[in-house]
N, C-alpha and C positions, 0 to 999 in steps of 0.2 A: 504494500500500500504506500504511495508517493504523496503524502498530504504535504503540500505548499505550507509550513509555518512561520513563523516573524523571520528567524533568523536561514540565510542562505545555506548555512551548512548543514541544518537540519535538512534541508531539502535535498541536496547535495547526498546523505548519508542516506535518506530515503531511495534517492535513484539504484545508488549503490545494493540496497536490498536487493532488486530485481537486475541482475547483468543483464546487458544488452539493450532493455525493454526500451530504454528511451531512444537511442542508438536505430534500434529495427525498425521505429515506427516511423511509419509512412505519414501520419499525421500527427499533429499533436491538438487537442482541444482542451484549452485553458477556459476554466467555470470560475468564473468569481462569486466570492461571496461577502458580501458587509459584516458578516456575524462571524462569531469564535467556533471552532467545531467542537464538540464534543461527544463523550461514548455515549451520553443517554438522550440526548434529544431526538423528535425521529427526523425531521429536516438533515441534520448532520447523517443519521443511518440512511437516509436517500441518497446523499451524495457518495456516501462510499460504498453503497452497493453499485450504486451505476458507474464507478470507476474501475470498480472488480469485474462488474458484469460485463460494460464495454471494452477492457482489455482483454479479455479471456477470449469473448466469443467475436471479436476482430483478429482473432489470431495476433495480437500484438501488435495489428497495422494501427490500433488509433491509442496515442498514449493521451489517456486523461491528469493533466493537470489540477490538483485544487486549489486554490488560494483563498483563505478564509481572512476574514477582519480585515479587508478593503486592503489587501496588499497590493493589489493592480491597479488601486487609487480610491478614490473616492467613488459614491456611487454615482452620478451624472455621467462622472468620465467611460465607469465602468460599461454605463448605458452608451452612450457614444461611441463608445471602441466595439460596441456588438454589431452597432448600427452601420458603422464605418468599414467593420469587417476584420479588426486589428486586436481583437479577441472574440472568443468562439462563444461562448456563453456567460451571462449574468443572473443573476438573482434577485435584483432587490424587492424592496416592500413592491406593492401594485401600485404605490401612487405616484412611484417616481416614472411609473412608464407612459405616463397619462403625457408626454410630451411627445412619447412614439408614435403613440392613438391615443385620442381620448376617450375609448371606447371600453379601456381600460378600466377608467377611474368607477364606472360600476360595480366592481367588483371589492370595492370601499363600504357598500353598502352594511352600514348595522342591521341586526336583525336577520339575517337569512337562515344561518345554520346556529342548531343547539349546543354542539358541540363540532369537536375536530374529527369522530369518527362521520358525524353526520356532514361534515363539510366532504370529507374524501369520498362517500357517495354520491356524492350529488356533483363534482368538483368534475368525476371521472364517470359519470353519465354520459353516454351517448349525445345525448341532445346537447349538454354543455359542452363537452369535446365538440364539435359541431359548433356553436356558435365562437367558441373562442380559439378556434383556428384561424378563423378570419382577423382575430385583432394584430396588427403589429403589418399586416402583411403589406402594404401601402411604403413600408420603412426596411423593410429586405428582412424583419424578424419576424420568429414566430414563439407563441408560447410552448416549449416544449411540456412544460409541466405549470401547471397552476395549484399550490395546498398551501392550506395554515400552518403557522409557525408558531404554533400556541395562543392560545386568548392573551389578546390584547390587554395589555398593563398597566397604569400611568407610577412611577416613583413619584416618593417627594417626601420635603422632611417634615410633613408634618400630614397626620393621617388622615388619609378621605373617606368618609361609610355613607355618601351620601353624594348627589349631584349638588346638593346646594353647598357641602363644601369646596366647591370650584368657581365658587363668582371671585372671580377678581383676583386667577392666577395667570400668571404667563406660561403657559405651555409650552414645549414642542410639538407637536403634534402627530408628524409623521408622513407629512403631509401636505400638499397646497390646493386640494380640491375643495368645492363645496360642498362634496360627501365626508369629507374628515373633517373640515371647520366647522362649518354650520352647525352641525347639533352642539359641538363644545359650546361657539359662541352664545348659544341659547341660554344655557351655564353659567354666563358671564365670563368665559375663558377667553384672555387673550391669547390668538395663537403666535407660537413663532417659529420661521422656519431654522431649522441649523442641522448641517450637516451630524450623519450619527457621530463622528469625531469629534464635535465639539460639544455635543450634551452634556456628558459628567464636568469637563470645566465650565460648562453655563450654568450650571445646580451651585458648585462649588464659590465661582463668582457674584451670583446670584442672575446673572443673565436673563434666567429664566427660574420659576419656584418650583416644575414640575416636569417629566415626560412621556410622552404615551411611549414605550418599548411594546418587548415580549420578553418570556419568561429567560428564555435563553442568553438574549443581549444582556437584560439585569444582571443573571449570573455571571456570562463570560465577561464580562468587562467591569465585573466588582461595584456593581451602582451603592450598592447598602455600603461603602467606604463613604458614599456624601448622603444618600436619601436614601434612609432604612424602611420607609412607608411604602408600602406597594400594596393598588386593590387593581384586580380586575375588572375591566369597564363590559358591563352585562352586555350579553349576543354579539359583542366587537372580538374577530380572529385578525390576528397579523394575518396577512393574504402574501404570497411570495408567487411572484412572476419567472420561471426561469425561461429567459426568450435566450433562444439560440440564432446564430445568422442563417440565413436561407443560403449565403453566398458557399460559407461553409458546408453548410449539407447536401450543396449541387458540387461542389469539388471531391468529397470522398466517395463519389457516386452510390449509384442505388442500391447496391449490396451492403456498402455500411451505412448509409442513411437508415436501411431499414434495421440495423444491429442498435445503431442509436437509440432507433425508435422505440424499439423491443424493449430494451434493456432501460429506460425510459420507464418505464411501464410495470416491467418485474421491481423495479426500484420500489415502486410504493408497498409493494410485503412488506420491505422492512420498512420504512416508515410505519407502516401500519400496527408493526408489532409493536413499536414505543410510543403509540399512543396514549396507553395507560400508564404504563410505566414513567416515562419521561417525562410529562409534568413533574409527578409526585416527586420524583427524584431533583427535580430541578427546583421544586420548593424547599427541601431540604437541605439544598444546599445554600437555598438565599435564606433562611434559618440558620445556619451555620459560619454565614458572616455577618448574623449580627442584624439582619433584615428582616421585618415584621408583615405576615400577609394580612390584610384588613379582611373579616369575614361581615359585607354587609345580612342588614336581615333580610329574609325574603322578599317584604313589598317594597321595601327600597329600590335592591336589586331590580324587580320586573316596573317599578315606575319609572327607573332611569331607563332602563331598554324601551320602554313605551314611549318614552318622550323624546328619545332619537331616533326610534324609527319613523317613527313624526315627523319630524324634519325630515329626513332623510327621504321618504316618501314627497315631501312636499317639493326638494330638489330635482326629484326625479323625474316626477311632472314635468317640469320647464324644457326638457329635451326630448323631443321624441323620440332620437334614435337611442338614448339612454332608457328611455321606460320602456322600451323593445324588448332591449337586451336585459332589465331589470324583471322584467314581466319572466323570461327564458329560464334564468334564473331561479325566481320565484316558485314558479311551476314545478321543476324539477326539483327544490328544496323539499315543496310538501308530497312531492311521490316519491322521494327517497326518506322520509322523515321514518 
């Protein structure tokens, strides 16, 4: 396994694991990722199945690179070097791809799925596969894989168990659309944007009082060292986009296009198997540095979910092509439910 870490030697010692492997390959496909990898999230077990998967069954022609925690740059750039064709895949949040299509940022929407097992059925429905094929494709990308990265979190050092404890914080958000802001703003939340690199020194400096993350970034990146408070924002999943280049997948032709594909797709097993497991595990470890999970009450919980998907609904209206693809969505949420 060739995992891309902070430092070059580690990688260097990684290649060396496998003689030849990088040396023999006909292609190489570098995936970036903004987040930390680790063994128990299942986002992190997708990537490294489909680095095993795709090496194996390419017979060694495509070597998958990984680069976790924005080592290939920040995520914009990250977007732009897919688009451009100057790296082969990205990952970020779904709302930074709302510049590639904005047909994307639906996919922001609160409220659809109950959980991360019900997101992956619905995410990996026919009909959805299907409509979200077509996003990106205007810009030479496509989404190879669309799943959550854990329910959606906000830190901050001082505890949330309620929507009305958010009038009159500066956030991050995660985001620049009206499906991310809007319902904050309802809140009283200022939003603000800043790259994922500079969030824990915006907490620190005061920059900002709060962040929306996910459970994984909290952990890998030690947030509970500045903002111990962390609640999950009800029916909100971090959404991860991995658009690959079309230009790329017309260069290793149709026999490994279709290995990609494949292996693409066996990937979500394992993500699927650290569904349960991986939270839990990942709460414990933000317990272990000292990090406090807020457990709102029940009607709390469902009146903040009610009151953003209120808005968010009310957003969605204003575009057609958006309540199209929100309606598709929708649909396939409650027949997979």
């Amino acid at each position: 396994m060739k995992l891309r870490h902070a430092f070059a030697a580690t990688a260097l010692a990684a290649v060396t694991l496998v003689p030849g492997l990088a040396l023999a390959a006909d292609h190489v496909l570098k995936l970036s990722s903004p987040a930390p990898l680790t063994e128990v999230d299942p986002l992190s077990a997708w990537f490294m199945a489909f680095e095993k998967g795709v090496e194996e069954a390419s017979g060694g022609k495509i070597d998958v690179q990984i680069y976790p925690s924005s080592q290939l740059g920040p995520i914009p750039a990250t977007v732009e070097g897919v688009v451009m064709g100057t790296i082969e895949m990205t990952t970020p949040a779904i709302g930074f791809l709302t510049g590639v299509d904005p047909r994307f940022q639906v996919l922001d929407a609160t409220g659809l799925f109950d959980s991360e097992a019900h997101a992956l059925k619905t995410l990996t429905s026919p009909e959805v596969k299907a409509l979200l094929a077509e996003f990106g494709s205007g810009a030479g990308v496509e989404p190879l894989f669309v799943l959550t990265s854990g329910q959606s979190n906000i830190v901050s050092k001082k505890p949330i168990m309620k929507s009305a404890d958010l009038n009159g914080l500066k956030m991050r958000t995660g985001g620049a659309t009206s499906l991310v802001n809007k319902p904050m703003e309802t809140f009283g939340v200022s939003p603000v944007a800043l790259p994922l690199g500079d969030v824990l020194p915006g907490i620190q400096t005061g920059t900002i009082d709060a962040a929306t993350l996910n459970m994984p970034v909290s952990v890998g990146f030690k947030f509970a060292d500045v903002a111990k408070e962390s609640v999950y924002i009800p029916g909100k999943f971090g959404i991860i986009g991995g658009i690959i280049s079309k230009q790329f997948l017309a260069t290793v032709g149709p026999e490994l296009e279709a290995v990609i594909r494949e292996q693409a797709t066996k990937a979500n097993d394992a993500y699927a198997a650290k569904l349960e497991s991986g939270p839990k595990a990942l709460e414990g470890a933000w317990a272990k540095m000292g990090g406090h999970q807020s457990q709102m009450s029940e009607a709390d919980y469902q009146q903040w979910r009610d009151d953003m998907v209120k808005v968010v609904e009310e957003v969605v209206a204003q575009d057609k092509q958006m309540q199209a693809d929100y309606d598709v969505l929708k649909a396939a949420a409650a027949a997979h439910r």
